[in-house]
C-alpha positions in Angstrom: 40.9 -105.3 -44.5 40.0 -108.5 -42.3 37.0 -108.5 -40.0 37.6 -109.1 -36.5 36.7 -112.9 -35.9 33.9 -113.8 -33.4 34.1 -116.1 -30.8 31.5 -118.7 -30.7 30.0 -117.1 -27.9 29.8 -113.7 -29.4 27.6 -114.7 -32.4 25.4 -117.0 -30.5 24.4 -113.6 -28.2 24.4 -112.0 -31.5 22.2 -114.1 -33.0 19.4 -114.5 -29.7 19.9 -110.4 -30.4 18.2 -110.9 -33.7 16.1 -113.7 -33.0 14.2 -111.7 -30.0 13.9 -108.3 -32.4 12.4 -110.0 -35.4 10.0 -111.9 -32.6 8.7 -108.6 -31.7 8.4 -107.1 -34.7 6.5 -110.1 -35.7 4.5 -109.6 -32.3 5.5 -113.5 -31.7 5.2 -115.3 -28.4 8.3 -113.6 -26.3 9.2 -117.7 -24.7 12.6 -118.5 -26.4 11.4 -121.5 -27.9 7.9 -120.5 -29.2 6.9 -119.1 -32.6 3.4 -118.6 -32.0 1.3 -115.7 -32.4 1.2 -113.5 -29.5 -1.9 -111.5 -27.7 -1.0 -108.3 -26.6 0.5 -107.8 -23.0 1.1 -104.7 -21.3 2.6 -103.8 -18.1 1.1 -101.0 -15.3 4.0 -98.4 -15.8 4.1 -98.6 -19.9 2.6 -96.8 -22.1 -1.3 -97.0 -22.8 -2.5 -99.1 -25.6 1.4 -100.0 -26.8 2.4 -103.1 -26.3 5.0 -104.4 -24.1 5.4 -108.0 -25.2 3.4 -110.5 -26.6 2.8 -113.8 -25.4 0.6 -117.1 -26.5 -2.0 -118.1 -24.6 0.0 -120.9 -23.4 2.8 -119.2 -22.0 1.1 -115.9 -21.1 0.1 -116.7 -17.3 3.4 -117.9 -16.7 5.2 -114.8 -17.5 2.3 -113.3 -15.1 0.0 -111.8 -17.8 -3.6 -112.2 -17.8 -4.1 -114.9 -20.9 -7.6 -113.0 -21.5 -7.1 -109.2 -21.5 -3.2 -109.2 -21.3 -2.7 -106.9 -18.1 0.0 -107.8 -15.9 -0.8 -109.5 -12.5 2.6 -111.8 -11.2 2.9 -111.5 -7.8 -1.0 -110.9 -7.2 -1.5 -113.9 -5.0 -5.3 -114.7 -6.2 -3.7 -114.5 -9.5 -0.1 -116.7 -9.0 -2.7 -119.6 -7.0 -5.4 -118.9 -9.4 -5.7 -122.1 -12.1 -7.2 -120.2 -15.0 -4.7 -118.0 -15.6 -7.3 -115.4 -15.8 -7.2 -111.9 -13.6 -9.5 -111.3 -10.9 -11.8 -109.2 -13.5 -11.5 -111.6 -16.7 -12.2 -114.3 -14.2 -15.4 -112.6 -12.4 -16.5 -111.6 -16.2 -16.1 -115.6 -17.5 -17.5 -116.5 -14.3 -20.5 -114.2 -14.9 -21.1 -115.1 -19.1 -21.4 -119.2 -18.2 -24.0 -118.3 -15.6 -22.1 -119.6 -12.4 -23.7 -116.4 -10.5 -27.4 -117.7 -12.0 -29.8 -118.8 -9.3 -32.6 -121.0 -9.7 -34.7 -119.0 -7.1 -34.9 -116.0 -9.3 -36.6 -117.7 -12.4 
């Protein structure tokens, strides 16, 4: 008995197959070239507290998660525009913990 052969195509798809499974199971940064660890990401309609992907912190904000608390924002405008790559909570929160909000006129 021979086994069909596979066309060069076939077993590259085959192989990005594999690739993007042991990623996940690995919880690995979802971008094709990155082997980092990912943070948890999760998107409004799945389930709570499972994961849907995981991405680093670098490529996180581009795939339009929230790089602190991994909740899914593309499309938000404040969010797309934003430069910190932070939702509007995560950033009010950081905002907040350096004292940007601290007045002198109350001490």
């Amino acid at each position: 008995m021979t086994l069909p052969s596979l066309t060069q195509r076939a077993f590259d798809q085959y192989l990005r197959g594999v690739v993007a499974w042991l990623k996940h199971k690995l919880h690995r940064c979802a971008e094709d070239a990155c082997w980092r660890k990912g943070s948890d990401c999760y998107l409004p309609d799945g389930q709570p507290g499972v994961p849907d992907e995981w991405y680093c912190w670098e490529h996180a904000a581009s795939a339009g998660y929230c790089r602190s608390c991994g909740s899914f924002n593309g499309g938000i405008e404040s969010f797309d525009c934003g430069r910190s790559g932070l939702c509007e909570n995560c950033d009010y929160q950081w905002r907040a913990d350096t004292g940007e909000f601290d007045s002198d006129e109350d001490y």
